[in-house]
C-alpha positions as CSV (number, residue, x, y, z in Angstrom):
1,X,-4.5,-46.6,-44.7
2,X,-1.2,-46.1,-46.8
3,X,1.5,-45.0,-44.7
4,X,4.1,-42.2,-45.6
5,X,7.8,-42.5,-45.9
6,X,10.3,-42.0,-42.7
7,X,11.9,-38.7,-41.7
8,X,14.8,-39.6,-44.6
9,X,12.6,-38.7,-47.3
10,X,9.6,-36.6,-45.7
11,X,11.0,-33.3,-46.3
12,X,11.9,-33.7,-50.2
13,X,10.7,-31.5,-52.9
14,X,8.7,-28.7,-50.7
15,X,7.6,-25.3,-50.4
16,X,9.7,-22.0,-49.8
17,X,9.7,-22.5,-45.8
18,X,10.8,-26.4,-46.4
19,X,14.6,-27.5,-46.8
20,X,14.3,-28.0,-50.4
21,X,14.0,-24.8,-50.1
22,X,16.8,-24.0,-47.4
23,X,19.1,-21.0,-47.2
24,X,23.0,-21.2,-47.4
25,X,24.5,-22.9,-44.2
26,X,21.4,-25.4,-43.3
27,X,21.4,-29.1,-43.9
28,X,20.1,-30.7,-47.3
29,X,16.9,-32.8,-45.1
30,X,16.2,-30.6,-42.2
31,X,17.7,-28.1,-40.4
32,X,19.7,-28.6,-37.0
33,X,16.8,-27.1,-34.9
34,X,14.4,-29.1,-36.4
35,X,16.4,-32.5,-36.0
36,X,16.8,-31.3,-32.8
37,X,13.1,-30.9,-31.8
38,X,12.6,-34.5,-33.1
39,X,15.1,-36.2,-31.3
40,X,13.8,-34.6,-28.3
41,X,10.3,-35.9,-29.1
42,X,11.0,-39.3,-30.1
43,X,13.4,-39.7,-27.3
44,X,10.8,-38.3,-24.6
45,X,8.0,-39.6,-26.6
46,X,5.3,-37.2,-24.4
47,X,1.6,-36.6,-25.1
48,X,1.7,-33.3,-25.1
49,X,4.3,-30.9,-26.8
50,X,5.0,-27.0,-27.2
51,X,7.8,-25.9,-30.2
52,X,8.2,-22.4,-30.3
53,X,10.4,-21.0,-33.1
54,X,10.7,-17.9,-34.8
55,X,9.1,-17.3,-37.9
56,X,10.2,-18.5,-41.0
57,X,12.4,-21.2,-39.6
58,X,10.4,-23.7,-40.7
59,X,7.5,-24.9,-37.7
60,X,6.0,-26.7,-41.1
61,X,8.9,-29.1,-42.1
62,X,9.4,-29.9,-38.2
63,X,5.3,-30.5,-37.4
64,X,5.1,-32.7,-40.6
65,X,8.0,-34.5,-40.9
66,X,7.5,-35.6,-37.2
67,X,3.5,-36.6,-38.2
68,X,5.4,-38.5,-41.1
69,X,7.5,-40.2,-38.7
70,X,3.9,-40.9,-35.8
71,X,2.2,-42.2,-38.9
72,X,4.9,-44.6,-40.3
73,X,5.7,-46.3,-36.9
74,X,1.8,-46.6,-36.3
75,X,1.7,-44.2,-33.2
76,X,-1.3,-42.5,-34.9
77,X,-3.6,-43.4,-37.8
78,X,-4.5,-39.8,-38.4
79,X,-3.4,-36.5,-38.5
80,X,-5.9,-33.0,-37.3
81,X,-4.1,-29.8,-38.0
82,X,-5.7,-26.9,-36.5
83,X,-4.3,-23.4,-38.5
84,X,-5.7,-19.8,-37.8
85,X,-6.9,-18.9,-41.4
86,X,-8.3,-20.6,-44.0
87,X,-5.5,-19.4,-46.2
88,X,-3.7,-21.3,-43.9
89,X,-5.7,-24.1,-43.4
90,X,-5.5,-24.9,-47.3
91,X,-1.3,-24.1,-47.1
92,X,-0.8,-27.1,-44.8
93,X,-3.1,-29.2,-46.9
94,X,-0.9,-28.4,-49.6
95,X,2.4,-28.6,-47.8
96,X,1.2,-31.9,-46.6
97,X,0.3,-33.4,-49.6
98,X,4.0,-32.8,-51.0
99,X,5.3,-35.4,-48.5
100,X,2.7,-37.8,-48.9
101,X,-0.1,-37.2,-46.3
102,X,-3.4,-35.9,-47.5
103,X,-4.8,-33.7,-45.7
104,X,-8.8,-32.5,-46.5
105,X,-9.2,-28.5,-46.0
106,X,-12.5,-29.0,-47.0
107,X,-14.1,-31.6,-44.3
108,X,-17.4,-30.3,-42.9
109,X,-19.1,-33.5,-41.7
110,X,-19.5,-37.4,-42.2
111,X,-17.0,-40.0,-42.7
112,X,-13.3,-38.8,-44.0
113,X,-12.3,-40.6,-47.9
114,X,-10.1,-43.6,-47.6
115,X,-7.4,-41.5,-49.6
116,X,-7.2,-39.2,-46.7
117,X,-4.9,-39.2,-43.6
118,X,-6.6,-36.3,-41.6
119,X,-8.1,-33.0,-41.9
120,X,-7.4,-29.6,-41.7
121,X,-9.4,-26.9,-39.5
122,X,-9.6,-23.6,-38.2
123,X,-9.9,-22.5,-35.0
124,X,-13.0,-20.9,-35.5
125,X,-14.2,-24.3,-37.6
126,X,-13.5,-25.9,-34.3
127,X,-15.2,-23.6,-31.9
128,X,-18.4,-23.8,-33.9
129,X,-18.4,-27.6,-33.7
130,X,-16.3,-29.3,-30.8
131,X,-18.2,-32.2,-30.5
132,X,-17.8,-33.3,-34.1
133,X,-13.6,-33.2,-34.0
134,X,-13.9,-34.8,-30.4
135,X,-15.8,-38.1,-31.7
136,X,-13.3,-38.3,-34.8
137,X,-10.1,-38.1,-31.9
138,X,-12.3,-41.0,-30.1
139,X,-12.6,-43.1,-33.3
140,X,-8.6,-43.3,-34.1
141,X,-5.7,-42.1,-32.6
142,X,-4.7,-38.8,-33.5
143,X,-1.9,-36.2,-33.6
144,X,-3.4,-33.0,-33.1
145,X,-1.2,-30.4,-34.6
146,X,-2.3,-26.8,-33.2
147,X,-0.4,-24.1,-35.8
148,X,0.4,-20.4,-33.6
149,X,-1.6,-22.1,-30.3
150,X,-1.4,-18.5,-28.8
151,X,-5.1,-18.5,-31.0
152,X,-6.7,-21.0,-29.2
153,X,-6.6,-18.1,-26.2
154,X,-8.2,-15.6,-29.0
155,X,-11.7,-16.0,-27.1
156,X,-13.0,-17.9,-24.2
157,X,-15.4,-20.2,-26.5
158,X,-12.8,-20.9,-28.8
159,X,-10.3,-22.6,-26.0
160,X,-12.9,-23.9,-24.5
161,X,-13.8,-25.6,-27.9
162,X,-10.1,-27.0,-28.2
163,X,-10.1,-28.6,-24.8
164,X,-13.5,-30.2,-25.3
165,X,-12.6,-30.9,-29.2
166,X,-9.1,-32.9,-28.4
167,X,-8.6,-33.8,-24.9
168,X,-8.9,-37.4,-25.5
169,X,-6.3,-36.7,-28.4
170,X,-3.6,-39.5,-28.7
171,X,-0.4,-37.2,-29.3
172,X,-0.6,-33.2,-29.5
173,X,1.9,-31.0,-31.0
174,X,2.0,-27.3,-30.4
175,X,3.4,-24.8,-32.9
176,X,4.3,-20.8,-32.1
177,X,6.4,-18.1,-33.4
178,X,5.2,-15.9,-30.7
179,X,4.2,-17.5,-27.7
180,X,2.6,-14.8,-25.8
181,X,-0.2,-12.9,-25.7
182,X,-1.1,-9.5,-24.4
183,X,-4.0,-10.9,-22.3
184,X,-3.7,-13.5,-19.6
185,X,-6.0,-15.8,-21.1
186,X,-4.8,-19.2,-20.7
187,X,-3.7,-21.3,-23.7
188,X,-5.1,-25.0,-24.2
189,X,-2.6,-27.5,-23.8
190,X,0.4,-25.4,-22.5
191,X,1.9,-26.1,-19.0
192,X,2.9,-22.7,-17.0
193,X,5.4,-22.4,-14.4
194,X,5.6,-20.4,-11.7
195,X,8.8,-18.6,-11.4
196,X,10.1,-16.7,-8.2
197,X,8.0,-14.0,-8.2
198,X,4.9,-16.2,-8.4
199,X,4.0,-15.3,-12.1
200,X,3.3,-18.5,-14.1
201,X,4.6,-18.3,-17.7
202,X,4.4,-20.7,-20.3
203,X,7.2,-23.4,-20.6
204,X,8.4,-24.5,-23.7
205,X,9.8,-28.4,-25.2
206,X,11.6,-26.9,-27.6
207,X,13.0,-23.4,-28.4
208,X,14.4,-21.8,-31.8
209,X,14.3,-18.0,-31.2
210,X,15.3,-15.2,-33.9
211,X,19.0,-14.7,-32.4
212,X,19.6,-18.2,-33.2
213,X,18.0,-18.3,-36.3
214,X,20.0,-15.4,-37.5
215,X,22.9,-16.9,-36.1
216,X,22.6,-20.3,-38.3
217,X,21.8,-18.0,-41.6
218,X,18.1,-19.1,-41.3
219,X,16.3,-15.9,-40.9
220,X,17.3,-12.3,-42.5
221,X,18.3,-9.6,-40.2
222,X,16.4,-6.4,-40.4
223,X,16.9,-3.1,-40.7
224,X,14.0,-0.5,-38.8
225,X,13.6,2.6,-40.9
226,X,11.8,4.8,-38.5
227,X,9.9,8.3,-39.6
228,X,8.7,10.8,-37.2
229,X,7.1,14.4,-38.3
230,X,4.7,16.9,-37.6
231,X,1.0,16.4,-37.0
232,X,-2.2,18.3,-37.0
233,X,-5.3,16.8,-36.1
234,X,-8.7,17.6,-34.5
235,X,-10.5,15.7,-31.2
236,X,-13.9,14.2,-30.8
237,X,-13.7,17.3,-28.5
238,X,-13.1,19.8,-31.4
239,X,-9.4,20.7,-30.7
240,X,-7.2,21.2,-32.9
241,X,-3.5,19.9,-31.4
242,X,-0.3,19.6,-33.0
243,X,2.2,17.5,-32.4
244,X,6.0,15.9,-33.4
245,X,6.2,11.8,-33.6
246,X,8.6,10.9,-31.6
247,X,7.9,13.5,-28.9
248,X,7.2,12.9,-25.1
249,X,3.3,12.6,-24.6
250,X,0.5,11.2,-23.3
251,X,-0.6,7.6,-24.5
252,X,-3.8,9.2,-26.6
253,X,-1.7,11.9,-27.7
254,X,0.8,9.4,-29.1
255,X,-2.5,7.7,-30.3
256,X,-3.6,10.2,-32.8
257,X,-0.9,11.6,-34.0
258,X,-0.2,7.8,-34.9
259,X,-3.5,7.9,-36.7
260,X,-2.9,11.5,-38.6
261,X,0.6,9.9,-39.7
262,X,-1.1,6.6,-41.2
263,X,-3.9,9.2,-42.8
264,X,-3.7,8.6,-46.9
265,X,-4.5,11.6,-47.7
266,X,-1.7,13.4,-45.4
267,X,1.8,13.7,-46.6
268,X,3.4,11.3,-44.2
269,X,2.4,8.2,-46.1
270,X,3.0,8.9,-49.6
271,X,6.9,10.1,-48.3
272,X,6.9,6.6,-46.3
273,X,5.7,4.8,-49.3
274,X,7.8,6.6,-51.9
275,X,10.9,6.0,-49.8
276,X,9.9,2.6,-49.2
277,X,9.9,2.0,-52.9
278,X,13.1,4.0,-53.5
279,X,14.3,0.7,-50.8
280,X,13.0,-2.0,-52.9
281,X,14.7,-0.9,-55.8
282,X,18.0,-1.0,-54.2
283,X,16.9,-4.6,-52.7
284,X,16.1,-5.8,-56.5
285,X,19.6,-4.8,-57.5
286,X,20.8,-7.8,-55.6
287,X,17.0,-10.1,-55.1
288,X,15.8,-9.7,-58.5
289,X,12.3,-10.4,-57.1
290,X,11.8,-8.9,-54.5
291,X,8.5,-7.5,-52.9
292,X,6.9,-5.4,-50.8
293,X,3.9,-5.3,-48.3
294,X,2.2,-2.7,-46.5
295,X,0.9,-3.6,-43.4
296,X,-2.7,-1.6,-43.0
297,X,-5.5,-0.7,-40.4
298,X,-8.7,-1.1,-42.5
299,X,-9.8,-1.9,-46.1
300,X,-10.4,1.6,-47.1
301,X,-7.0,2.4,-45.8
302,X,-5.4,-0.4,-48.1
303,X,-7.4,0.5,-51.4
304,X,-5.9,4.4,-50.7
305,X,-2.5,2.8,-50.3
306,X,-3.0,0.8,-53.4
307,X,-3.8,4.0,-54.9
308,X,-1.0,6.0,-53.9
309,X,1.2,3.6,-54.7
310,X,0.0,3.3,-58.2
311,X,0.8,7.1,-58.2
312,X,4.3,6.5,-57.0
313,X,5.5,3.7,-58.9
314,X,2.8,3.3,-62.4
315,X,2.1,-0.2,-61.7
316,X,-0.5,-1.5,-60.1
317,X,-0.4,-3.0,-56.1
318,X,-1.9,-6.6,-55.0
319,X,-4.7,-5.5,-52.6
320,X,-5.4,-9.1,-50.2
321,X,-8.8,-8.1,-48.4
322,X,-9.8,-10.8,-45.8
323,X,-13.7,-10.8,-46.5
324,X,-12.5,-10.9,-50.4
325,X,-13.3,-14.7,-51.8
326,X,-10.2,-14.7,-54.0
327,X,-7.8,-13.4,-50.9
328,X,-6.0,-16.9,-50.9
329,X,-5.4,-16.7,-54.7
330,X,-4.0,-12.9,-54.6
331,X,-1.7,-14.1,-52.1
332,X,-0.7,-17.0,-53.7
333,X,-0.6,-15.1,-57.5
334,X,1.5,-12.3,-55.8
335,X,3.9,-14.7,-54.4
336,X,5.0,-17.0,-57.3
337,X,5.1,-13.2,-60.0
338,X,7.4,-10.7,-60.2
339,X,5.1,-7.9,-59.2
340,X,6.6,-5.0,-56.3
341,X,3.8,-4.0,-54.3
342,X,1.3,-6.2,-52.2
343,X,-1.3,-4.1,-49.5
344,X,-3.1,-6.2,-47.0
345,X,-5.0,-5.8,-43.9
346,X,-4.2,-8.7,-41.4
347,X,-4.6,-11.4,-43.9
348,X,-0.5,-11.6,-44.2
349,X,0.0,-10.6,-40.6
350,X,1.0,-14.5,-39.8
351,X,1.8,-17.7,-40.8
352,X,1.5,-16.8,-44.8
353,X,4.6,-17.6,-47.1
354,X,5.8,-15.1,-49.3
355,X,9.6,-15.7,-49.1
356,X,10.6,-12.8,-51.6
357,X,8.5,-10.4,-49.3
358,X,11.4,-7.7,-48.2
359,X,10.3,-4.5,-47.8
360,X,7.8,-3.9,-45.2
361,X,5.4,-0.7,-43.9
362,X,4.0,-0.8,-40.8
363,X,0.7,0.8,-41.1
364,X,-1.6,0.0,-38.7
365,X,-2.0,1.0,-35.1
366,X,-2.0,-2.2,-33.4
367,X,0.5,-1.8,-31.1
368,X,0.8,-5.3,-29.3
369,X,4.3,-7.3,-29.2
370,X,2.5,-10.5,-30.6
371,X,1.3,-8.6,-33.5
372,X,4.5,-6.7,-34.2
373,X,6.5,-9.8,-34.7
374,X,4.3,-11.6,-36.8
375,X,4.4,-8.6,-38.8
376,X,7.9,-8.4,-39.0
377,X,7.9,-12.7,-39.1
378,X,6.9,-11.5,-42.8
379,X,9.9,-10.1,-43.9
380,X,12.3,-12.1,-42.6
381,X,12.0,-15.8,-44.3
382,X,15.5,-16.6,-45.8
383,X,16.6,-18.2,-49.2
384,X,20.4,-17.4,-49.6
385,X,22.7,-16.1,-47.2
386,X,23.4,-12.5,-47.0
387,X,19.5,-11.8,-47.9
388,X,18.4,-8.6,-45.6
389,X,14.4,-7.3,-44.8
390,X,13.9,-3.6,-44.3
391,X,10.9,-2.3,-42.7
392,X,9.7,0.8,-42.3
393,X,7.7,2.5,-39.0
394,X,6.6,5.7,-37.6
395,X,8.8,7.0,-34.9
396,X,6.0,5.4,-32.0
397,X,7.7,4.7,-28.6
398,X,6.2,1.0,-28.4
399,X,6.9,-0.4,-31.9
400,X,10.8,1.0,-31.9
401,X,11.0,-1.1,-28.3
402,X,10.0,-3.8,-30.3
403,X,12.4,-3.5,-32.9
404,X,15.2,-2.6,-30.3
405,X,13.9,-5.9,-28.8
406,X,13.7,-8.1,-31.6
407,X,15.8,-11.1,-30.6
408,X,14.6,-10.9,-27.4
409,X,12.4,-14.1,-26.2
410,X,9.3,-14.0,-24.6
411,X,7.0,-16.0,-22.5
412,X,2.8,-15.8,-22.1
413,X,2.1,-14.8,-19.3
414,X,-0.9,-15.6,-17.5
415,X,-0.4,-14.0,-14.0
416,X,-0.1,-9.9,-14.1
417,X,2.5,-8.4,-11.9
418,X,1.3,-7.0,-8.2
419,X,0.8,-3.5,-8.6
420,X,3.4,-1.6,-6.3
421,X,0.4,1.5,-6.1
422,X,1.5,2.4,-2.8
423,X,4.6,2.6,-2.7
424,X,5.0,4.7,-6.0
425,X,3.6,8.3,-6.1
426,X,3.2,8.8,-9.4
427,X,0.5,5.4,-9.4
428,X,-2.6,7.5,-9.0
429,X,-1.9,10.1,-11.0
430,X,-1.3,7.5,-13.8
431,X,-4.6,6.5,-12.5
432,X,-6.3,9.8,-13.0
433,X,-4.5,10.7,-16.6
434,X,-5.7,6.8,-18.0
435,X,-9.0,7.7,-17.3
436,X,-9.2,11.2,-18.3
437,X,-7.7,9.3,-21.6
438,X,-10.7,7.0,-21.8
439,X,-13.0,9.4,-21.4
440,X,-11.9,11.7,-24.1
441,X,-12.4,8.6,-26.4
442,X,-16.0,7.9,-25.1
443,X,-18.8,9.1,-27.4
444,X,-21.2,11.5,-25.3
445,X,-23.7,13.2,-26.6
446,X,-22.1,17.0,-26.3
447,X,-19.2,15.5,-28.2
448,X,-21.7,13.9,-31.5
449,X,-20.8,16.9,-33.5
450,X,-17.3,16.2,-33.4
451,X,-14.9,13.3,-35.1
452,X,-11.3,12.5,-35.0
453,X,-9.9,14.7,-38.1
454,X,-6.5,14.4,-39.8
455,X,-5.7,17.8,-41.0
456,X,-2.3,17.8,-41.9
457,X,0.9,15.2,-41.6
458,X,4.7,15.3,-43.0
459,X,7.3,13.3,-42.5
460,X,10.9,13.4,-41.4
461,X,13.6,10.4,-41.9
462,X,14.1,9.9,-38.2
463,X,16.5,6.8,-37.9
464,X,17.5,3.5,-38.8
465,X,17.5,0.5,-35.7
466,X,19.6,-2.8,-36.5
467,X,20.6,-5.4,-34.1
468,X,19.3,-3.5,-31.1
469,X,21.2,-0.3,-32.5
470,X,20.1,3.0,-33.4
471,X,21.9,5.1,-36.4
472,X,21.0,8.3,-38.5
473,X,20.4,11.7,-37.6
474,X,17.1,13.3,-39.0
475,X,16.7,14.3,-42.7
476,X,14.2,15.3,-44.9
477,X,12.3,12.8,-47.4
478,X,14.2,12.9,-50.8
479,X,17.5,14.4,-49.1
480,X,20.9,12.7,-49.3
481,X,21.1,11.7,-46.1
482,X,18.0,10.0,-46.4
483,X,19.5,8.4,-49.3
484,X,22.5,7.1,-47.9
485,X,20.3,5.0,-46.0
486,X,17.9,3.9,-48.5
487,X,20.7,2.6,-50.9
488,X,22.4,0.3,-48.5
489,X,22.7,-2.9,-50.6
490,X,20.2,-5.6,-50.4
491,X,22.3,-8.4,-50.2
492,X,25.0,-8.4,-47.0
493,X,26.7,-9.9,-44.0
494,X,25.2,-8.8,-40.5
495,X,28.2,-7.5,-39.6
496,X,28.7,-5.9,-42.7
497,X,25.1,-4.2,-42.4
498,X,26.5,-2.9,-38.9
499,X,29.9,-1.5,-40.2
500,X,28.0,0.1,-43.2
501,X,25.4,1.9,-40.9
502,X,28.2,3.2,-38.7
503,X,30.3,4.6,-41.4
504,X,26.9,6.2,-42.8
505,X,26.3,7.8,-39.3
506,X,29.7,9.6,-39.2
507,X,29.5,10.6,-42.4
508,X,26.3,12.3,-42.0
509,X,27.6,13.8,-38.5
510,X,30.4,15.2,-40.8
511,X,28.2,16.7,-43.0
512,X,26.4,18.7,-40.3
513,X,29.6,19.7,-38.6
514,X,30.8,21.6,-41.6
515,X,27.1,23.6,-42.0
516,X,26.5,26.7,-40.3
517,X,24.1,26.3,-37.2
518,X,21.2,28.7,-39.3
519,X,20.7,26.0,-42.0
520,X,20.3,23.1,-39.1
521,X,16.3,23.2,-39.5
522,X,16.1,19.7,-37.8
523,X,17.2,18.1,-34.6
524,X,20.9,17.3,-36.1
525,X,21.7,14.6,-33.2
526,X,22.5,11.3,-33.5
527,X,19.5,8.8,-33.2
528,X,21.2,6.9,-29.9
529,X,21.4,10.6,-28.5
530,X,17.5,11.2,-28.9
531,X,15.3,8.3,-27.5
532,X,12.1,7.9,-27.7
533,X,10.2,7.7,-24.8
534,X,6.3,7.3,-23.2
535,X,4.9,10.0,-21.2
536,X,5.1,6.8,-19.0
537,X,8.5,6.6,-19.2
538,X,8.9,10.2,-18.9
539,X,7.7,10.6,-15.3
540,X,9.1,7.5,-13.9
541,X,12.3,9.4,-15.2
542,X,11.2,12.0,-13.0
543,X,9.9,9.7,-10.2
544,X,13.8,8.6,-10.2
545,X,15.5,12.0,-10.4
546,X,13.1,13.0,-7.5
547,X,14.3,9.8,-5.2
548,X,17.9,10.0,-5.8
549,X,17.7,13.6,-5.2
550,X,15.9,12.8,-2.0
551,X,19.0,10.4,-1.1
552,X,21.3,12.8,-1.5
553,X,19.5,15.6,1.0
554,X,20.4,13.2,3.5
555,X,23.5,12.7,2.4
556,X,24.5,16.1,1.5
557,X,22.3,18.2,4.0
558,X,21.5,20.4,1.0
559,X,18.2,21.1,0.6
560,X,16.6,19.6,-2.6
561,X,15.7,23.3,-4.0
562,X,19.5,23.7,-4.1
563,X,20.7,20.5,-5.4
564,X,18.2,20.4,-8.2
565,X,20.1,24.3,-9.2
566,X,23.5,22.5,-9.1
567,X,22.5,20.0,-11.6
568,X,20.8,22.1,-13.7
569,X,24.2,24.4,-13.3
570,X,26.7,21.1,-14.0
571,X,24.3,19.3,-16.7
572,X,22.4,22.1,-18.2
573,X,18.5,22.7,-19.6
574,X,15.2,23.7,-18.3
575,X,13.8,23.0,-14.7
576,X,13.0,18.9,-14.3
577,X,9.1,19.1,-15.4
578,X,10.4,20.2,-18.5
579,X,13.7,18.8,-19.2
580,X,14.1,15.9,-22.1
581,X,14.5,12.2,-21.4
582,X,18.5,12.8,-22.3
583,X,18.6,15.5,-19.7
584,X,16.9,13.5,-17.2
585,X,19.4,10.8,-17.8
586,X,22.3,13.1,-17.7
587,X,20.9,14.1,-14.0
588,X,20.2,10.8,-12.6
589,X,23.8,10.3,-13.5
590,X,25.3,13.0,-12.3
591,X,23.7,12.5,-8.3
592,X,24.8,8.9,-8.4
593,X,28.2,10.3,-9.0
594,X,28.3,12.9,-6.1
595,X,26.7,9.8,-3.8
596,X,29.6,7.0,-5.2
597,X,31.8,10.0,-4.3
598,X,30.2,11.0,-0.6
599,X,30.7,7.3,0.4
């Protein structure tokens, strides 16, 4: 077998998400976190080993420049790499082969070509066939390199298949951007500790979140363009319900009107998309090549986007279709032209490198934390410092928590927290309102002559959210306000993004100031004075005005009757069951103050 050159030269002449490649402020070879990682594995030298770090800080460069290093000093004599897709799959062949190891995307069977130093698999290539990648692993020794691991947890066969596939592996190195899950399905390979309140989470070798990445000038910060609006839609059960985004509700509520906003053929899209656009051109003034991608639920979603987009801007919109034979090639074609628009289902969800991608919609109504930030792991691959990503989203509780939480790290966690059922009082009627939920989405047969209808959608610029901040009052699509924040220049500092979105704020407060109260046709509050909340969070508001209040009867010796008056007198607004999240606050607040005081 020929063996590759040492970690001095293995990370020459590669791809976008390789230090050939490297943004402003990184080193020429590899980057600190990545040199870093090695020493840690070269000094600890262990079988097994878990790198999480966030996308598009290069997991790549680190994985093979350390397989580079295992090959050369003869601790393995071949390389597996287990990757999700295979669009992946052929990417690390690729990647691979630009350092010197070849990698074969194409093994089925048989004995590997002498020219080879491995192959490369999918999960699902695996999990049909264990046996066969467990008798290569016992023939040589092998690094196993397992690409976003979390997939290996995707179904019970396919873990199963991993364990059985490459336990007798000689070295295995993990590789995440996101290394939970929203299941508790454990994840081959990964040790989990059990922390104090006897929850095991997983436990990292090596961690390179997004706050340091941004930090080093290896990621792009990102700006959250959020759009609420009205909806209209009818139930399986024939109602017809209308309803604001952004607006307290229950989870299936929040669920459709989701749905209606994402509809093509409403008028919430085409604003999102047109405004979107409007975005990108401003990014182009600065990233001549800059492009876009629209995140969608379903193929017949994409090809409408595609279409209105075509409407919108003239030219015509990549459409990446995972059943489509030539996805691999669209996605590689889009990425190396000059072309604005790319519309995909899940294909460019993860792991797929299109470093001029900058402008992103949201479009789909997965709602887990995993997905979310491989989504948004699409935007935010940097090539030159002061590079920013903007993506755009409905105005959905869950997904702006996400974006509020972006540099947040997380864990998988296998164990799910003890239910505190009796001890809350609101816990059964959550109970009660989750099934009556589930039940409305069941399919009986009084309920056959009814489907889920979009009638009608519009939308309204809601806010902006950067570094955990939220900015903007509300404006209508095409109005100056909305423009102010559209044309914020696509190439700046992240404190300068910050500064800029603040003077933008008070400029638009201003504005509002100086018109009379009859031409105010939208909520004209500031974005961190209207949050956006779960019916969930809604009544554990509640549940918490209703406890403190409680304290303070036995404080006070008011009854609660009275003491509910007095803070409806001092605070203002309607009775609690119908007061805002704000008021709520305001209350909550305002006993804790007469209690400090009582003391």
């Amino acid at each position: 077998m020929t063996t590759t050159a040492g970690t001095s030269s293995a990370s020459h002449h590669l791809s976008p998400a390789f230090p050939g490649r490297a943004p402003w402020g990184t080193a020429s070879k590899l980057r600190a976190w990545q040199e870093g990682a090695m020493e840690k594995y070269i000094q600890e030298q262990p079988r097994d080993f878990l790198a999480v770090a966030t996308p598009g800080a290069g997991k790549t460069t680190f994985a093979l420049t350390l397989a580079s290093w295992m090959l050369h000093h003869h601790v393995v004599q071949q390389v597996t790499v287990v990757a999700p897709t295979e669009h992946l799959k052929k990417q690390w062949a690729e990647a691979a082969a630009r350092i010197g190891i070849k990698l074969d995307p194409e093994y089925s069977a048989g004995p590997l070509g002498k020219d080879y130093h491995g192959i490369a698999v999918t999960y699902a290539g695996v999990g049909v066939r264990p046996m066969l990648h467990r008798n290569r692993v016992e023939q040589r020794k092998t690094l196993v390199i397992l690409d976003e691991i979390h997939h290996a947890g995707d179904s019970k066969s396919w873990g199963e298949a991993c364990l059985e596939a490459f336990e007798p592996a000689t070295r295995r190195l993990a590789l995440t951007g996101t290394p939970f899950r929203s299941d508790t399905n454990p994840i081959p390979f990964v040790t989990y500790e059990e922390g104090n309140d006897g929850i095991r989470r997983s436990a990292a070798d090596y961690t390179y979140g997004y706050g340091n990445a941004l930090a080093d000038n290896v990621v792009r910060p990102v700006i959250f363009l959020s759009y609420s609006g009205n909806m209209r839609w009818r139930t399986k059960a024939g109602d017809e319900i209308a309803a604001r985004l952004g607006e307290p509700m229950t989870k299936d509520a929040i669920s459709q009107a989701w749905r209606t906003a994402l509809d093509p053929r409403g008028e919430w899209m085409p604003s999102v998309l047109r405004a979107a656009d409007q975005r990108l051109t401003e990014v182009r003034k600065a990233i001549p090549d800059a492009g876009a991608l629209v995140i969608a639920a379903d193929q017949d979603s994409a090809r409408a986007y595609a279409k209105l987009i075509r409407e919108i801007t003239g030219s015509k919109a990549t459409v990446v279709l995972s059943d489509d034979t030539g996805a691999s090639k669209n996605i590689d074609d889009f990425s190396a032209s000059n072309d604005r628009w790319m519309v995909a289902v899940r294909m460019v969800s993860e792991g797929v490198d299109v470093p001029r991608l900058a402008v992103g919609v949201y479009a789909t109504t997965i709602s887990t934390p995993l997905f979310f930030a491989q989504a948004v792991g699409r935007f935010v691959r940097s090539r030159r410092r002061g590079e920013t990503a903007s993506v755009f989203l409905p105005t959905v509780p869950d997904l702006l928590s996400f974006a509020n939480e972006m540099e947040r790290e997380r864990d998988h966690v296998l164990d799910k927290p003890k239910k505190q059922g009796e001890e809350d009082p609101y816990a059964e009627s959550e109970k009660e309102m989750d099934e009556a939920n589930k039940e409305q989405d069941e399919d009986t047969g009084e309920q056959e002559q009814f489907s889920f209808e979009a009638l009608e959608s519009e939308a309204v610029f809601d806010r902006v959210m950067y570094n955990g901040a939220e900015f903007g009052m509300q404006a209508h699509p095409g109005s100056e306000e909305e423009q102010d924040y559209l044309g914020i220049p696509g190439l700046l500092e992240p404190d300068q993004v910050q500064l800029l979105l603040q003077k933008r704020q008070a400029r638009q407060i201003a504005h509002s100031r100086k018109k009379p109260d009859e031409e105010a046709d939208l909520l004209e509050v500031p974005a961190e004075r209207r949050p956006v909340v779960s019916h969930k969070e809604m009544m554990e508001l509640r549940r918490q005005l209703n406890g403190l209040v409680g304290a303070y009867v036995h404080q006070s010796g008011k009854p609660h009757g009275v003491i509910h008056t007095e803070l409806r007198r001092v605070c203002g607004g309607p009775p609690a069951a119908e007061a805002t999240a704000g008021q709520l606050r305001q209350r909550i607040a305002k006993v804790q103050e007469w209690a400090t005081r009582m003391k």
